[in-house]
C-alpha positions in Angstrom: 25.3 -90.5 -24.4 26.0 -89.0 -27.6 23.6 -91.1 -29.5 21.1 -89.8 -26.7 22.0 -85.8 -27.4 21.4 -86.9 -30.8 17.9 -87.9 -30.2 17.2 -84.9 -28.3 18.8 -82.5 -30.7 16.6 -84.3 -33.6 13.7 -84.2 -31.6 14.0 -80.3 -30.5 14.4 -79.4 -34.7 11.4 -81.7 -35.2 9.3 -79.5 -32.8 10.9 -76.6 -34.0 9.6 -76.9 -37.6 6.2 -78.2 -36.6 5.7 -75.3 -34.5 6.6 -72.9 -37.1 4.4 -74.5 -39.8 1.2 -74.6 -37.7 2.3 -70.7 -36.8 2.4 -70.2 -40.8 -0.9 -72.3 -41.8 -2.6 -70.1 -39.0 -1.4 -67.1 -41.1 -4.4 -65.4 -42.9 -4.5 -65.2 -46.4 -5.5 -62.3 -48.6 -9.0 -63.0 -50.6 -9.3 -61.8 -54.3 -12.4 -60.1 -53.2 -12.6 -58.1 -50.1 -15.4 -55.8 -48.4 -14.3 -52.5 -46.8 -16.9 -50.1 -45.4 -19.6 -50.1 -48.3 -17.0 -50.8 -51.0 -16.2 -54.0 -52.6 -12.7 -54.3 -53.9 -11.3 -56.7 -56.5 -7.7 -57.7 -55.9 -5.6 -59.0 -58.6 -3.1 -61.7 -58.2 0.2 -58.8 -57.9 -1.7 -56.7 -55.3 -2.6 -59.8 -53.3 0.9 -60.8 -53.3 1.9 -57.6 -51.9 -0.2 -57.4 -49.2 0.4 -60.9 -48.5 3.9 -59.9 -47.7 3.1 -57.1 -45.1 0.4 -59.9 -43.2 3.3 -62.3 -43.1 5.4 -59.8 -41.7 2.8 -58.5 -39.0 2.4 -62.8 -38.5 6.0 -63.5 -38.3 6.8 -63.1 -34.7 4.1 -64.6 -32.6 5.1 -63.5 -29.1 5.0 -59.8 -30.7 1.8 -60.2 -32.6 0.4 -61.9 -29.4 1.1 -58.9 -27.5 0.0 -56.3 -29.8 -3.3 -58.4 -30.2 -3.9 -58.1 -26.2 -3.1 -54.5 -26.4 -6.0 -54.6 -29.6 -8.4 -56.5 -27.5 -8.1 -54.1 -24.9 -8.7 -51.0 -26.6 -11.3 -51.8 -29.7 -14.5 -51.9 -28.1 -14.1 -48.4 -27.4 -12.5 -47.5 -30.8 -15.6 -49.2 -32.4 -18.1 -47.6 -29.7 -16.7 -44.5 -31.0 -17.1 -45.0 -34.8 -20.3 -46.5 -34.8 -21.4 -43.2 -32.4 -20.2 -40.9 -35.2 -21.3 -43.3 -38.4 -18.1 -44.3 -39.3 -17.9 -47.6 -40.6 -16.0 -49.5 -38.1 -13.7 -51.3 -40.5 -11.8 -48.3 -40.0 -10.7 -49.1 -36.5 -7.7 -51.2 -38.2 -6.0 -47.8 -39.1 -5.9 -47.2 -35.5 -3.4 -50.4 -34.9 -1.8 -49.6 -38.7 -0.9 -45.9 -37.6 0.4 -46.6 -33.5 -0.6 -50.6 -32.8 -2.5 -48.7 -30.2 0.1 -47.4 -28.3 -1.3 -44.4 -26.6 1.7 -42.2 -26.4 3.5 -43.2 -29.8 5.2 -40.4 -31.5 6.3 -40.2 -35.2 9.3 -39.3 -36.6 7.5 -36.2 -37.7 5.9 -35.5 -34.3 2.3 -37.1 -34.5 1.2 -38.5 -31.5 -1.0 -40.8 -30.0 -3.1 -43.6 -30.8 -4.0 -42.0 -33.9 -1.4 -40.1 -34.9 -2.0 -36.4 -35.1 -0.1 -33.9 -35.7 -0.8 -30.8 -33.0 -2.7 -28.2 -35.9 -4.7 -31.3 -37.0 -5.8 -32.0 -33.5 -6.8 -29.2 -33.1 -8.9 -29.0 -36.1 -10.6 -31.7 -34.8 -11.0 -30.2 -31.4 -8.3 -31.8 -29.3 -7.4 -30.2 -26.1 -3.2 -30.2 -27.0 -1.6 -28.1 -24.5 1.3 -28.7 -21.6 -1.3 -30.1 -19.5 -4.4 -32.2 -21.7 -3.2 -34.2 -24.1 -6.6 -35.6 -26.0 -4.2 -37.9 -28.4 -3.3 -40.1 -25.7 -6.7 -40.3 -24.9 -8.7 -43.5 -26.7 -12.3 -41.7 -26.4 -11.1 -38.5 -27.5 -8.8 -39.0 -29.9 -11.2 -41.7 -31.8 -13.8 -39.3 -32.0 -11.4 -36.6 -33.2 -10.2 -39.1 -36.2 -13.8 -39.9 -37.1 -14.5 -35.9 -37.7 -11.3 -35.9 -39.7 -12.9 -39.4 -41.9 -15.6 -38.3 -42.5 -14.7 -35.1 -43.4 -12.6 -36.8 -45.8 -14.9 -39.3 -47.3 -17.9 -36.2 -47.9 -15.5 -34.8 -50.4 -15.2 -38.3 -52.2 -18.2 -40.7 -51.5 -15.8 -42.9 -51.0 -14.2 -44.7 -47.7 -11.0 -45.4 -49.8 -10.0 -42.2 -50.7 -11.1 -40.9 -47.3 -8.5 -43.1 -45.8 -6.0 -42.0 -47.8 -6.2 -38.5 -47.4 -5.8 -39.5 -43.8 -2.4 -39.6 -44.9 -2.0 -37.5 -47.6 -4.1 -34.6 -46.8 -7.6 -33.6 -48.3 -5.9 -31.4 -50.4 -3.1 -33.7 -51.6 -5.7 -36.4 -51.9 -8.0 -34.8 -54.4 -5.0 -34.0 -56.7 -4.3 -37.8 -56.7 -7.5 -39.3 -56.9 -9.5 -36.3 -58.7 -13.0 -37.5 -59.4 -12.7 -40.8 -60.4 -13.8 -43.1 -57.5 -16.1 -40.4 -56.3 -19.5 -42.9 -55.6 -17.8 -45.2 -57.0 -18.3 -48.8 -54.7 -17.1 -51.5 -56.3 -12.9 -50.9 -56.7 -10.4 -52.8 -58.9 -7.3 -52.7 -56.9 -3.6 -53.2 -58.8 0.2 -52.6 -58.3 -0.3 -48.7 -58.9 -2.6 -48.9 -55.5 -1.6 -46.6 -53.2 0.8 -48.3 -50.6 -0.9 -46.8 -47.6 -3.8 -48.8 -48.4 -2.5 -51.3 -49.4 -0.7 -51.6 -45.7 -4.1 -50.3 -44.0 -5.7 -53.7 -45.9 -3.3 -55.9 -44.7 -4.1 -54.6 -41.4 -7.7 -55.7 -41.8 -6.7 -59.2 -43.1 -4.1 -59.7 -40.4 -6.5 -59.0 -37.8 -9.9 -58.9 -38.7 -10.4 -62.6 -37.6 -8.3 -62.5 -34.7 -9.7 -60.3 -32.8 -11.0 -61.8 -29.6 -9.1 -64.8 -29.2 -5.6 -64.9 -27.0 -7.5 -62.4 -24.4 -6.0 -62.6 -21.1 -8.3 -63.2 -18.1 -7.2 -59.7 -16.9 -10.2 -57.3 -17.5 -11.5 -55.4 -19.7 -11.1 -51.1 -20.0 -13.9 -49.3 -18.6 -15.0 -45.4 -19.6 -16.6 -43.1 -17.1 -16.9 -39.4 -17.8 -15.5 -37.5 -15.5 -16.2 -33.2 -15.0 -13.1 -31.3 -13.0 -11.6 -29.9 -11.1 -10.1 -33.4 -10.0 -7.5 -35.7 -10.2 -6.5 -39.0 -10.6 -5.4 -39.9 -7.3 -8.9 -38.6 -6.0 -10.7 -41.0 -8.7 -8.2 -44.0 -8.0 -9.6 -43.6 -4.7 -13.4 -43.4 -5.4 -12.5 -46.4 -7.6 -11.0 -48.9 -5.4 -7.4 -48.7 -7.4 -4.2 -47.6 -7.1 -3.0 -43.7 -8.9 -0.5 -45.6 -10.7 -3.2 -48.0 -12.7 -5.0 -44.8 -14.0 -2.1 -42.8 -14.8 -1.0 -46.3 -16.8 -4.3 -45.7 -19.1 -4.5 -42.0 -19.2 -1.8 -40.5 -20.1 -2.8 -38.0 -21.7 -2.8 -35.7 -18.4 0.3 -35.1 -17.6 0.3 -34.3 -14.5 -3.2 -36.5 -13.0 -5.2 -33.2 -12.8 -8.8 -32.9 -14.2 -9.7 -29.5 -15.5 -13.1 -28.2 -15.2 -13.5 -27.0 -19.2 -15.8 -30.1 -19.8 -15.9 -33.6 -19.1 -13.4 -35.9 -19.8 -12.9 -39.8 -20.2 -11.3 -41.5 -17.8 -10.3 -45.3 -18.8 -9.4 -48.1 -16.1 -8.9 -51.6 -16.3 -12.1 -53.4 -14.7 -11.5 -57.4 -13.5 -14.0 -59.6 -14.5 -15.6 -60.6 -18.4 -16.1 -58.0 -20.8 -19.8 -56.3 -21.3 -20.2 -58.2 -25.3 -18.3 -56.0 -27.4 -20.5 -53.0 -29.4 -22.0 -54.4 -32.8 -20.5 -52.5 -35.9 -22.7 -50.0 -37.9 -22.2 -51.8 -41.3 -25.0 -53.7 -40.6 -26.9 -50.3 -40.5 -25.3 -48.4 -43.4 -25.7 -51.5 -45.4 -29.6 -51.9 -44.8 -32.3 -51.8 -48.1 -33.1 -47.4 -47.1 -36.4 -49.0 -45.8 -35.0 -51.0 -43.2 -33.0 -47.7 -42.1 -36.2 -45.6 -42.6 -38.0 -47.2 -40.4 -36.2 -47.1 -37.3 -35.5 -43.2 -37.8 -39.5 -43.0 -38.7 -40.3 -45.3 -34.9 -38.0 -42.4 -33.2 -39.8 -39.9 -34.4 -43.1 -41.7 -32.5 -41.4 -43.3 -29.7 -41.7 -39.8 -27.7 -45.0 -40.7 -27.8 -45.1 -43.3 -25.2 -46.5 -44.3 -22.8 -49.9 -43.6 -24.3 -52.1 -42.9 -21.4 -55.8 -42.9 -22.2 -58.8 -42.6 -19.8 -59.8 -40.2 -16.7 -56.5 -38.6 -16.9 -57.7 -36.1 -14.4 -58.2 -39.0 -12.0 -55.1 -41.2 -12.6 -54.0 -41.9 -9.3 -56.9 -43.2 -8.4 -58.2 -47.0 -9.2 -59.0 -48.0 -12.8 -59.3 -44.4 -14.3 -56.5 -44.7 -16.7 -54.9 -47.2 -19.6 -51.1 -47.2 -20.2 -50.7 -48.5 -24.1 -54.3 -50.1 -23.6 -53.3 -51.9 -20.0 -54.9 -50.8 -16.6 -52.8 -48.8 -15.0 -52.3 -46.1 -12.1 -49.7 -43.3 -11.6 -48.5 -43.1 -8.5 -48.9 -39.6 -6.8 -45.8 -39.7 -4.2 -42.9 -41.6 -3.1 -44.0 -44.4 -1.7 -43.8 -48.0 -1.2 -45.2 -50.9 -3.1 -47.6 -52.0 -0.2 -49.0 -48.3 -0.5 -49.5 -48.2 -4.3 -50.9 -51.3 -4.1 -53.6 -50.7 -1.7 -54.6 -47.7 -3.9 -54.8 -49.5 -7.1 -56.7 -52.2 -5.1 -54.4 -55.2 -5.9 -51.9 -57.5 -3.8 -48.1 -56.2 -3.2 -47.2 -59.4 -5.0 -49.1 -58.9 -8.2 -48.0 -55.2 -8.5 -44.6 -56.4 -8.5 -45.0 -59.1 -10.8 -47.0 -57.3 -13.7 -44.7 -54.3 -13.9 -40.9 -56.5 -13.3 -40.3 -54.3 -9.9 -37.8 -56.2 -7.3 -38.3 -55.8 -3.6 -36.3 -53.5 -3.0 -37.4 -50.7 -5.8 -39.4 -47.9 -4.8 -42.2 -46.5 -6.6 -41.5 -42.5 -7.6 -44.2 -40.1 -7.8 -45.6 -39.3 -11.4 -44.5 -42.9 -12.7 -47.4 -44.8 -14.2 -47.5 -48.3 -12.9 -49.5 -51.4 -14.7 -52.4 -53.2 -12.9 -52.7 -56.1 -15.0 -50.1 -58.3 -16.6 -47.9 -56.1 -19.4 -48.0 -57.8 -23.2 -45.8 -60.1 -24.7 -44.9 -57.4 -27.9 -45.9 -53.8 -28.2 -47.6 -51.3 -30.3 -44.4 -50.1 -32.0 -41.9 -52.2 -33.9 -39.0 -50.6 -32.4 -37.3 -48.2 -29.8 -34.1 -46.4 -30.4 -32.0 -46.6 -27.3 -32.0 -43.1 -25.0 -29.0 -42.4 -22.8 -30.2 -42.9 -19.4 -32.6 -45.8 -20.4 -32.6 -49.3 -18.9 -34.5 -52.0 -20.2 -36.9 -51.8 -17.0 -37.6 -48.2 -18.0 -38.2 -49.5 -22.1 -40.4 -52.1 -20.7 -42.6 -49.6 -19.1 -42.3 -47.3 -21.2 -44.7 -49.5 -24.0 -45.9 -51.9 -21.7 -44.1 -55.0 -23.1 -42.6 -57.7 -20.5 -39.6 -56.8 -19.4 -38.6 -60.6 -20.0 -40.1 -60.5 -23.7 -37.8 -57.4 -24.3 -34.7 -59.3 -23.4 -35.8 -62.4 -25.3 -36.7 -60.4 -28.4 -33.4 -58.9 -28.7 -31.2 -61.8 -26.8 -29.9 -58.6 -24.2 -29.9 -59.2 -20.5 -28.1 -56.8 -19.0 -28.3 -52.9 -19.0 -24.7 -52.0 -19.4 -25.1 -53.6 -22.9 -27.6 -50.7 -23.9 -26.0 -48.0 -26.1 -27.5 -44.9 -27.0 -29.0 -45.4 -30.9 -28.9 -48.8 -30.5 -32.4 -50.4 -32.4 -34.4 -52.7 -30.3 -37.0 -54.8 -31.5 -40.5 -54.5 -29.7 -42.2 -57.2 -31.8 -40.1 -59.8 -33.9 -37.7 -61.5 -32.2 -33.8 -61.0 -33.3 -32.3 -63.8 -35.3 -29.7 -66.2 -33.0 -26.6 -64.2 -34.5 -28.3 -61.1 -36.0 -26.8 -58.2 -34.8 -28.4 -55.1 -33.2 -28.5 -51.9 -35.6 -26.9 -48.8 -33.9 -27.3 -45.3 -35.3 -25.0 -42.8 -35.7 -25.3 -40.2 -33.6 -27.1 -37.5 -35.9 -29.8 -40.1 -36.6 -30.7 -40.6 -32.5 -32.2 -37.2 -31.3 -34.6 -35.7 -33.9 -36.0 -32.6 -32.5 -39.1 -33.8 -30.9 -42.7 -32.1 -31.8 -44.2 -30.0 -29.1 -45.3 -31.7 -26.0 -43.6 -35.2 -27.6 -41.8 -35.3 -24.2 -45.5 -35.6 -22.6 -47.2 -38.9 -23.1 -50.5 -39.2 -25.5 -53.4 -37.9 -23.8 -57.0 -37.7 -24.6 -58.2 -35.2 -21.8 -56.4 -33.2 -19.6 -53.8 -34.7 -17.5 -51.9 -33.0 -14.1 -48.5 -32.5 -14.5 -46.0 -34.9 -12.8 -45.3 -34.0 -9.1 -42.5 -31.5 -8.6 -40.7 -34.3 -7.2 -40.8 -36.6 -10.3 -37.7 -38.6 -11.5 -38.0 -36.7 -14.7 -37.4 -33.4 -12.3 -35.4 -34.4 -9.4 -32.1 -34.4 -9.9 -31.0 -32.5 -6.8 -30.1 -34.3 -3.6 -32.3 -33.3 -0.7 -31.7 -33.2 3.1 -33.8 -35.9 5.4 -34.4 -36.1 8.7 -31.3 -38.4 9.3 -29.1 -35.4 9.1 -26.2 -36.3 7.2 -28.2 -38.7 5.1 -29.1 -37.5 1.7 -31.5 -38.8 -1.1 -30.0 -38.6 -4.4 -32.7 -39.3 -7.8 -30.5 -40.6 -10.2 -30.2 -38.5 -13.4 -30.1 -39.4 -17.1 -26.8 -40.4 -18.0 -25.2 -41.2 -14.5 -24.1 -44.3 -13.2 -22.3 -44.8 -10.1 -19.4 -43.3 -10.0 -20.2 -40.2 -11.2 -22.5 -40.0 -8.1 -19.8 -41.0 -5.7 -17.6 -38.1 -7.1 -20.3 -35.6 -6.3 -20.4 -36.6 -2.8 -17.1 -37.4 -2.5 -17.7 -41.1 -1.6 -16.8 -44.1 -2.8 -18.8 -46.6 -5.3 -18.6 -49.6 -2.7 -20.6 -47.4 0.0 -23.0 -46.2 -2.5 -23.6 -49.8 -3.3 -23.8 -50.9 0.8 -25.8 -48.2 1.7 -28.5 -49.5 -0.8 -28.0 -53.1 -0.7 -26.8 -53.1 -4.4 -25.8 -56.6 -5.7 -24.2 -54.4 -9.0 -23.6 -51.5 -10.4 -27.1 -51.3 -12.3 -29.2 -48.0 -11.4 -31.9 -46.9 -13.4 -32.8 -43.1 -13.7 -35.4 -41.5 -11.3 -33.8 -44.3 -8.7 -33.5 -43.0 -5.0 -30.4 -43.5 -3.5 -29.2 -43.1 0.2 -26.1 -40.8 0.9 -24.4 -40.6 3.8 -22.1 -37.7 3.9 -19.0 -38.5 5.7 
């Protein structure tokens, strides 16, 4: 019996140990050379030592890095969505698990709170609703954006992405008396002992995580964002949503009491079942484009207002072969009406309407939209289209008369909720297996347009849209079913935000029209009935 315990007890330390080395070999190791942002640092052998230590340390305990890596799974595609909207490089998302491991109400010993860590007069600077009621630090979307203000704020005083960080923690003020001018532009960085330690941590951050990010992710969902304008509440919204108060009030904390004010629209998180949308696609690849690559999708904005071009009888366009959408018979439908209708007009078969312009069965045709009648090209005139809020890849495809199946092959996208505004699709080449899709900050999507841009290329006069276009109808409007309502979905609203307006819920939106998901498209009519 004892020899047997013996055995056991020999056997358990065996396991013991191997565990723990293939728990250390997994343990990343700090590079002599290291990208970060658009800098290129050079670690010697004592500051790669150093930071070794702190990624051993974050490594040590696997259960607790485990967790902490769910929580960071969880949370990063928005933290990244975020940065890449404000053109912040996303490497900087690490200083978000660095300052509160992404624990939404964290609080310092000196009072900063939230998932990044501010202090109430800094919030505020950065215009974060801090107040007994709205708490925007425990809130991922708006604190996020508030700490990219405060970056780049930072970083336009230096040129540089280090120095930026650090005056995250030292102040702008106490930053430029310990830095002065000498890493101002500078990108490639020598880093030693006398490096300041809150770098120094941050990188050991990026090492710790940088490649394990995505793996251990429980089957339990992924976070959702809707915006959401008050006066509401969260029991109201748990409602609409299908889920209990208790879930949101687990993600947004940073009401404190569920209410919604009405002073402008705030995001609401929730934990959605089922796989994750593919995460947002960092803005490195952008910032560190030759300027002509970069050029050139700003220059293609500029002319993408342009489009359709609609050439021809103009005057005559809902009539039968008068017009050519980007050099492709077409027709513009003059009404709401079905596809057998529009069809009979342009003098083709139901079938071959649908097929040439990638309609389903169920999608009705809205007055003022221009509609092929022959098959749509395999690549169009322009090289690229920066993503629109509002746009699906239906309304891209129309919009320059490519296939709608040639637009998802060319930039290996299927699905509209993967479309984010500035995001830089390719109209001609296709994308590389692995290359990933440019998005541009935010001040780089919405040039002021020229006049009439909004109004496609003419060459005589064209009648304006009907009154009851989807570029005009947003309103709902009373039928003859009473209670029943038609709703034209507007740029930048999904389902939810619908169901709110009517105080209904999602699942009844999506019965009502026989929706198999939650993909609308805008100038889509959809049925209402009022309770």
């Amino acid at each position: 019996m004892k020899k047997l315990n013996h055995i056991k007890f020999t056997l358990f330390i065996f396991s013991f140990f191997s565990v723990s080395i293939t728990s250390w070999g997994q343990v990343p190791q700090v590079p002599r050379e290291m990208r970060f942002a658009d800098l290129t640092l050079k670690l010697n052998e004592q500051v790669r030592r150093e930071i070794q230590l702190d990624v051993d340390a974050l490594h040590k305990n696997p259960t607790y890095f485990k967790v902490k890596l769910e929580r960071v799974n969880l949370y990063m595609p928005i933290v990244e969505k975020e940065l890449q909207a404000s053109g912040v490089p996303t490497d900087l998302k690490y200083l978000a698990i660095q300052e509160s491991s992404l624990i939404p109400d964290a609080v310092s010993t000196s009072n900063a709170v939230g998932f990044w860590q501010f202090k109430k007069g800094t919030a505020e600077e950065v215009f974060l609703r801090v107040d007994n009621h709205i708490d925007e630090r425990k809130n991922i979307v708006s604190s996020t954006q508030g700490a990219a203000r405060y970056l780049a704020k930072n970083n336009s005083q230096f040129n540089n992405w280090m120095c930026g960080l650090i005056a995250y923690q030292m102040g702008l003020g106490g930053a430029k008396s310990y830095f002065g001018t000498q890493y101002n532009g500078k990108k490639v960085i020598e880093l030693d002992r006398n490096t300041h330690w809150y770098f120094k941590k941050f990188l050991a951050h990026k090492v710790a995580f940088e490649n394990q990010i995505g793996k251990l992710v429980s089957n339990t969902g992924y976070l959702e964002e809707i915006q959401v304008q008050g006066p509401t509440t969260l029991k109201a919204i748990a409602t609409n949503l299908g889920v209990q108060e208790a879930h949101l009030k687990e993600y947004n904390k940073w009401t404190s009491n569920g209410n919604i004010p009405d002073d402008r629209p705030y995001s609401v998180v929730w934990l959605r079942s089922g796989s994750a949308p593919a995460r947002p696609l960092t803005n490195t690849t952008v910032q560190n484009n030759p300027p002509s690559t970069y050029q050139s999708a700003s220059i293609n904005q500029n002319t993408s207002a342009a489009y359709p071009k609609v050439t021809g009888n103009t005057q005559m366009a809902t009539q039968p072969d008068q017009i050519k959408v980007n050099n492709i018979p077409a027709i513009q439908a003059s009404q709401n009406t079905s596809q057998e209708d529009l069809a009979d007009d342009a003098g083709i078969r139901k079938g071959k309407l649908r097929r040439v312009n990638d309609l389903s069965r169920n999608d009705e045709i809205e007055a003022g939209g221009y509609y092929y009648t022959k098959a749509k090209n395999n690549s169009a005139e322009a090289e690229t289209h920066i993503v629109q809020a509002g746009e699906t890849l239906w309304s891209i495809s129309q919009k320059y008369g490519i296939k709608l199946s040639s637009l998802k092959a060319k930039n290996r996208i299927r699905e509209d909720n993967r479309l984010i505004p500035g995001m830089v699709l390719n109209l001609q080449e296709h994308r590389k297996r692995g290359e990933e899709i440019p998005i541009l900050p935010r001040n780089q999507q919405s040039p002021k347009p020229s006049p009439g841009a909004n109004q496609p290329v003419q060459t005589q006069n064209q009648p304006s849209p009907a009154p009851n276009s989807s570029n005009q109808s947003t309103e709902a409007t009373m039928t003859s079913a009473g209670q029943s309502l038609s709703h034209t979905v507007a740029p930048g609203e999904n389902l939810f935000r619908i169901s709110q307006k009517y105080g209904v819920k999602v699942d009844d939106i999506k019965k009502w029209n026989r929706l198999s998901n939650d993909n609308i498209r805008v100038g889509q009519k959809l049925t209402i009935n009022k309770p």
